[in-house]
C-alpha positions, 0 to 999 in steps of 0.5 A, a space after each residue: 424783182 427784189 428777189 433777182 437783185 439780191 441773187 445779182 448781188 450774191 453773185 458779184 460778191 461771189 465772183 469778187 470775195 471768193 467761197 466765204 463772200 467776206 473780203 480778204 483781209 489786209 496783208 497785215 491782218 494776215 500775218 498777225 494772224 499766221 503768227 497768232 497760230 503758230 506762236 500757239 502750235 509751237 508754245 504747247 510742243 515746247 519742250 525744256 533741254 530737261 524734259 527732253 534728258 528725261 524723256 531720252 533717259 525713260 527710252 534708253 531704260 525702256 529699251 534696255 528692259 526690252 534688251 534684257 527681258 529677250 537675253 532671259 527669254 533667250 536663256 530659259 528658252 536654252 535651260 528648257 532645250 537641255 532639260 529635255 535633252 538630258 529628260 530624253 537621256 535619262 528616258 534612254 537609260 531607264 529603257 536601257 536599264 529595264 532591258 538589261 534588268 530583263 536579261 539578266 533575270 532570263 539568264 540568271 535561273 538556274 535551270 539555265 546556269 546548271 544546263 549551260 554548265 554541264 552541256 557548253 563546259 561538260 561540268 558534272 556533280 562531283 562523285 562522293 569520293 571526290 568530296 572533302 571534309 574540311 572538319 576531318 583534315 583539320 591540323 593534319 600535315 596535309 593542311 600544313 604541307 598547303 599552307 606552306 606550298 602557299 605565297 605569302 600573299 596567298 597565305 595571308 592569316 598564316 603568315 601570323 606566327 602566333 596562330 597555328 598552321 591549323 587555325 590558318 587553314 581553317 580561317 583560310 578554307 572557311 
């Protein structure tokens, strides 16, 4: 029976105190308590009006790092694009100039030059008549009858009176 009368007695405590069978405690007891708490919760998130400048100040600094690191992210990320553009350009002119190089070495042999002169203009290789030696018509009145049918712009040496019509026209024709 001892062991009933015990279990009785946990129940009666039970039922009257609740889960932590102690009895509750006065009103007064309570609101030191509730006081107690909060003067600990509060003491230790106090912060002074300078901590709280130093904390807004560590922000506003971090925040304008974040700001400027984007803005130079932003400007080499456009640096980068016009790099490649004017790569992609200059890629385009090489080619340009590599296709260019290529015809112009096609066109430029001679078999090419001497056939399209003689079948598109009907050119031919002069006769030995028709060739002039310069040597032998050197201060003859033929030289100087040239040089005087000439324009002044034309003549250019033999405007110089102290060269003879002669040394003009072979300065001219050399």
């Amino acid at each position: 029976m001892l062991a009933a009368e015990e279990w009785h007695k946990y129940e009666e405590d039970y039922l009257r105190y609740g889960v932590e069978l102690e009895p509750e405690p006065e009103p007064e007891q309570k609101q030191r308590k509730k006081q107690a708490s909060e003067k600990k919760s509060h003491s230790s998130y106090r912060v002074s009006a300078r901590g709280r400048a130093v904390i807004l100040g560590l922000i506003a600094v971090i925040g304008l790092c974040s700001l400027i690191f984007i803005c130079l992210q932003a400007w080499k990320s456009d640096i980068n694009y016009h790099i490649y553009t004017l790569t992609q350009q200059e890629k385009e002119l090489s080619n340009d100039i590599d296709n260019l190089n290529v015809n112009l070495n096609s066109n430029n042999q001679l078999d090419k030059i001497e056939s399209y002169a003689k079948e598109s203009l009907g050119m031919t290789y002069p006769s030995q008549e028709q060739y002039v030696y310069v040597v032998k018509l050197k201060g003859t009145s033929e030289v100087n009858n040239y040089i005087k049918s000439l324009s002044e712009s034309q003549r250019g040496a033999a405007i110089q009176e102290d060269i003879s019509p002669a040394e003009a026209a072979s300065r001219l024709l050399s």
